[in-house]
C-alpha positions as a Markdown table, in Angstrom:
| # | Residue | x | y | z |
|---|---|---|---|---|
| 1 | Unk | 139.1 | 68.2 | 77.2 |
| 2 | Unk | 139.8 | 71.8 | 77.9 |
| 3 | Unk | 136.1 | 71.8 | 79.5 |
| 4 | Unk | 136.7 | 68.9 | 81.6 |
| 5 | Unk | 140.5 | 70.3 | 83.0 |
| 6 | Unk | 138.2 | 73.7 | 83.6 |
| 7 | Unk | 135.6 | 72.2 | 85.7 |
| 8 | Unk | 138.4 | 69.7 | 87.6 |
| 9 | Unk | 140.6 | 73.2 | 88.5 |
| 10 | Unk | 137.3 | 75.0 | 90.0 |
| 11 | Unk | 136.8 | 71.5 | 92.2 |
| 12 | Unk | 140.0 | 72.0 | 93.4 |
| 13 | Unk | 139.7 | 75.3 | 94.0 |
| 14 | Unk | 136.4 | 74.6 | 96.2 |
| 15 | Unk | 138.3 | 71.6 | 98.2 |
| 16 | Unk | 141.6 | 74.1 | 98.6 |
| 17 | Unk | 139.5 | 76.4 | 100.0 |
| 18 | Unk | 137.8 | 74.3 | 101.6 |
| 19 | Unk | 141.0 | 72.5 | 103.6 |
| 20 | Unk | 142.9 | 75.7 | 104.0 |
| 21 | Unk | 140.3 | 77.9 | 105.4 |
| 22 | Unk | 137.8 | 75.5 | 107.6 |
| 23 | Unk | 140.1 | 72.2 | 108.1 |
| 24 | Unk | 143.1 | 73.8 | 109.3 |
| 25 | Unk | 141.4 | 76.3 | 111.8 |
| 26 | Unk | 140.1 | 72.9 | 113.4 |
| 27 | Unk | 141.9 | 72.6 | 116.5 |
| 28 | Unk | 140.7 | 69.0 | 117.9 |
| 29 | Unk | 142.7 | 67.6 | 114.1 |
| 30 | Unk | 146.8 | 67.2 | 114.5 |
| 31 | Unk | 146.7 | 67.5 | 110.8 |
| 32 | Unk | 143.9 | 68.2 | 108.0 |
| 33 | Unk | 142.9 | 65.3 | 105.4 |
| 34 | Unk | 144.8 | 66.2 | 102.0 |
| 35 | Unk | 141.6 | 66.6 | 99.9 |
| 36 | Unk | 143.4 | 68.1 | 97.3 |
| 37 | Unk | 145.7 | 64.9 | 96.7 |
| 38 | Unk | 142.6 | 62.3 | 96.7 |
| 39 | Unk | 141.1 | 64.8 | 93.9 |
| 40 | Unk | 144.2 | 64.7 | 91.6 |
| 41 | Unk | 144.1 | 61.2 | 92.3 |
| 42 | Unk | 140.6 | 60.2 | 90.7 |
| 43 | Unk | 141.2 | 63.0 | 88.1 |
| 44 | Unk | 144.5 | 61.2 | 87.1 |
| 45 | Unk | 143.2 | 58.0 | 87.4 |
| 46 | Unk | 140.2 | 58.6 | 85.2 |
| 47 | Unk | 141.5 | 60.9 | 82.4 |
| 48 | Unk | 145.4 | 59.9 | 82.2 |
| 49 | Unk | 149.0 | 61.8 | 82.7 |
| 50 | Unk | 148.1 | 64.9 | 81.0 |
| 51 | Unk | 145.1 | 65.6 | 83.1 |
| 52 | Unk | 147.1 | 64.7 | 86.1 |
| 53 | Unk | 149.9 | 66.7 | 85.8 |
| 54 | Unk | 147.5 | 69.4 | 84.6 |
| 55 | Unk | 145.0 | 69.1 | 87.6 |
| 56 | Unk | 148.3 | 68.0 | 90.0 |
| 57 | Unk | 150.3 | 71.4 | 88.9 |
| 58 | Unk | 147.0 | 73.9 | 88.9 |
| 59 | Unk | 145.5 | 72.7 | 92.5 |
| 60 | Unk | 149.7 | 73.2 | 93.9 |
| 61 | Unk | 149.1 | 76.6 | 92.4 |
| 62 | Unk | 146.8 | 77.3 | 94.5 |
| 63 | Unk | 148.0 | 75.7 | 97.4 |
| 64 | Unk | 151.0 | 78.0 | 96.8 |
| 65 | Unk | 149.2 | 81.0 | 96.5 |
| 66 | Unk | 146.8 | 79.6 | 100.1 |
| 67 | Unk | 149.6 | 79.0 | 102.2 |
| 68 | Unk | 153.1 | 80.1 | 103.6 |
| 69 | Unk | 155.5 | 77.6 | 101.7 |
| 70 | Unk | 157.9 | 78.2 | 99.0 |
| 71 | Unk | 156.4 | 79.1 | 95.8 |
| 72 | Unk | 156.7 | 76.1 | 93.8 |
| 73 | Unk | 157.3 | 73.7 | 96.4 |
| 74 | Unk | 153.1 | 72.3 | 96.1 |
| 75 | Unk | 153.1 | 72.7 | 92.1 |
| 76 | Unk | 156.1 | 70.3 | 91.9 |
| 77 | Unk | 155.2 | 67.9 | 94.3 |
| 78 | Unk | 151.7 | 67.6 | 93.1 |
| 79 | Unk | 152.6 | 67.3 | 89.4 |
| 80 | Unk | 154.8 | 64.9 | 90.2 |
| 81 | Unk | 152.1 | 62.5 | 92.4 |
| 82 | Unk | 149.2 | 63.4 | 89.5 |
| 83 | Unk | 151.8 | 62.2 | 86.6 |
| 84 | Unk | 152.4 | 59.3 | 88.6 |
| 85 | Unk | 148.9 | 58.4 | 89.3 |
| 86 | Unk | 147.7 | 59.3 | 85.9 |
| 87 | Unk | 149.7 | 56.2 | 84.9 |
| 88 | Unk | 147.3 | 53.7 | 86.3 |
| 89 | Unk | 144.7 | 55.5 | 84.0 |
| 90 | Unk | 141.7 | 53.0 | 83.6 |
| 91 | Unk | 143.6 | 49.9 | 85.1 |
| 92 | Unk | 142.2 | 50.4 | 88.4 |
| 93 | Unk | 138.8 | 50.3 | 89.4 |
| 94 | Unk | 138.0 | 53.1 | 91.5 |
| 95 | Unk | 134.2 | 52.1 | 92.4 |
| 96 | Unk | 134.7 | 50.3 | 95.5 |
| 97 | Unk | 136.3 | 51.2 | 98.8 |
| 98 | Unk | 139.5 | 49.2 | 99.0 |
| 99 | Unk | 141.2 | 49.8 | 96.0 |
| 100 | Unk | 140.6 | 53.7 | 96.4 |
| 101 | Unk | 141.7 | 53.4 | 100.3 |
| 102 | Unk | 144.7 | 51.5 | 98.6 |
| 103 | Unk | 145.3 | 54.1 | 95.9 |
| 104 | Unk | 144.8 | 57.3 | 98.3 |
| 105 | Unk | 147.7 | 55.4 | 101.5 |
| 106 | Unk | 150.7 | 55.0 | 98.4 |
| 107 | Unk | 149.9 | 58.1 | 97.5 |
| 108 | Unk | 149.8 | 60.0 | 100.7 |
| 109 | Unk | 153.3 | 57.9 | 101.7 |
| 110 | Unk | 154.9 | 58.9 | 98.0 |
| 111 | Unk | 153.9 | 62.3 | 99.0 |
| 112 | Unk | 155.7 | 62.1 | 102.0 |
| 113 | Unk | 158.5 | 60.2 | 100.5 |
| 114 | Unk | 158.6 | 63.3 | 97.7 |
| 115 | Unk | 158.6 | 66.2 | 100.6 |
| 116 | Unk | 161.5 | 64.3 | 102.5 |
| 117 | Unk | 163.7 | 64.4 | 98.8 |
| 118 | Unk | 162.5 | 68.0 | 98.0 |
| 119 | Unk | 163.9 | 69.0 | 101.3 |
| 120 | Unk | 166.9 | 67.3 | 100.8 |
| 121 | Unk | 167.6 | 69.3 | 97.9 |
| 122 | Unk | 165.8 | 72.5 | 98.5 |
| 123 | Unk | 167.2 | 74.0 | 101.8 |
| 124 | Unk | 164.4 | 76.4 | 102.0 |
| 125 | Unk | 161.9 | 73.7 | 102.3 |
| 126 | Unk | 161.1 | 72.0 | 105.5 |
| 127 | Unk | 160.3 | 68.4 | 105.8 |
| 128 | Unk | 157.3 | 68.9 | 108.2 |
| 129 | Unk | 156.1 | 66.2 | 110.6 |
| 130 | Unk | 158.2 | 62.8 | 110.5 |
| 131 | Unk | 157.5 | 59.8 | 108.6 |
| 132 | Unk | 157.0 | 57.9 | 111.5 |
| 133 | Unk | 154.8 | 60.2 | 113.6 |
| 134 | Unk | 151.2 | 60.4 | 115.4 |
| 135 | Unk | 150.5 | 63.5 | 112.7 |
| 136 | Unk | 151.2 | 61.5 | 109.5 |
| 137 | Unk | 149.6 | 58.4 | 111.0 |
| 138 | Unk | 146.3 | 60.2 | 111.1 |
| 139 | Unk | 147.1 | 61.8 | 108.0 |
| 140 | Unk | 147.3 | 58.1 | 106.7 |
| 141 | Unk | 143.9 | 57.5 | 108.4 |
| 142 | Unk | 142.3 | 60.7 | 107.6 |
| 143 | Unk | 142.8 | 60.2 | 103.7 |
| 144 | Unk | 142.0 | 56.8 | 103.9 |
| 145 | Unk | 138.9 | 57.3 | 105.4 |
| 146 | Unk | 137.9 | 60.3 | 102.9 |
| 147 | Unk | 139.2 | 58.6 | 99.8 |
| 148 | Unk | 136.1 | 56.8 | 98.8 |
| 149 | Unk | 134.0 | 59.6 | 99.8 |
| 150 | Unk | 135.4 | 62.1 | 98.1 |
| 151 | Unk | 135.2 | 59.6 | 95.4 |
| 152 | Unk | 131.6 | 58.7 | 95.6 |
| 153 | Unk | 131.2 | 62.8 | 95.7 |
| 154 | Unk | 133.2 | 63.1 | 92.5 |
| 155 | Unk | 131.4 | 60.9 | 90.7 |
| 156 | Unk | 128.6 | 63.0 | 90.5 |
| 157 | Unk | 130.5 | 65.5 | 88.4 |
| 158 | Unk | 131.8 | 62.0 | 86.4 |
| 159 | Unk | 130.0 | 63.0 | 83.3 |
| 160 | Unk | 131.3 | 66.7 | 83.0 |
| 161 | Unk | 135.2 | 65.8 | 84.1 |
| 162 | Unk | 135.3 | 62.1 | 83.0 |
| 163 | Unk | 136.8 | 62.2 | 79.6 |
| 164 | Unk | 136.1 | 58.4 | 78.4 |
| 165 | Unk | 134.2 | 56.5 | 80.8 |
| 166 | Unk | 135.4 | 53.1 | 80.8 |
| 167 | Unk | 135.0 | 50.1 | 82.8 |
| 168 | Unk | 137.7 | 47.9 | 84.4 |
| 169 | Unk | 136.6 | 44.1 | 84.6 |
């Protein structure tokens, strides 16, 4: 397990780095795709709560540390979406397109849903674009688009951060 969490926290590291330093300089893109959330997605999904709250909590870390929002603010939101999709451990299948799409557009609204009740209580968070906006439409797009991609890519790596690889009939 340890082994697997390890591995999972230096993918997350890559994508963070990845989305914060290449994606974001883009200037053609209103907003970048939220890699970072569709890999705490199939990490959750595949090994459980633990490993999502784990994987959820480490890659808001280092969002934290990567960019200019209160510390904290990414570690709780993110453990908070990876406990939440760690509770769907092996009762989705997550080897086609449509379910992941489906997975990766509640998760990417819940986020937004989360942000808007974290700024609520946190006065030193801002709630960023609005819910019903061109930026977090394309946001939606963006991560639905990736989301079995990222998947697909992820699967490579199944054997070294898949804990018990089961099948959903």
């Amino acid at each position: 397990m340890f082994r697997s969490i390890m591995i999972s926290v230096l993918i997350l590291i890559c994508f963070a780095l990845f989305e914060t330093s290449i994606l974001s300089n883009l200037l053609f893109l209103p907003v970048t795709p939220d890699f970072l959330l569709i890999c705490v997605l199939y990490f959750s999904a595949c090994n459980g709560k633990i490993t999502g709250v784990l994987t959820g909590f480490s890659s808001g870390l280092v969002l934290d540390f990567l960019t200019a929002s209160p510390f904290g603010f990414h570690c709780l939101l993110r453990t908070i979406i990876g406990y939440l999709a760690g509770m769907f451990n092996r009762s989705i299948n997550l080897s086609g397109v449509f379910v992941p799409v489906v997975f990766a557009l509640v998760a990417t609204v819940a986020k937004k849903l989360l942000i808007i009740l974290i700024s609520v209580t946190f006065s030193s968070v801002s709630p960023g674009v609005p819910m019903f906006s061109m930026e977090f439409l394309f946001e939606l797009i963006a991560n639905g688009i990736f989301t079995p991609i990222v998947f697909k890519f992820l699967d490579i790596f199944g054997e070294k951060i898949i804990l018990e690889r089961t099948t959903v009939s």
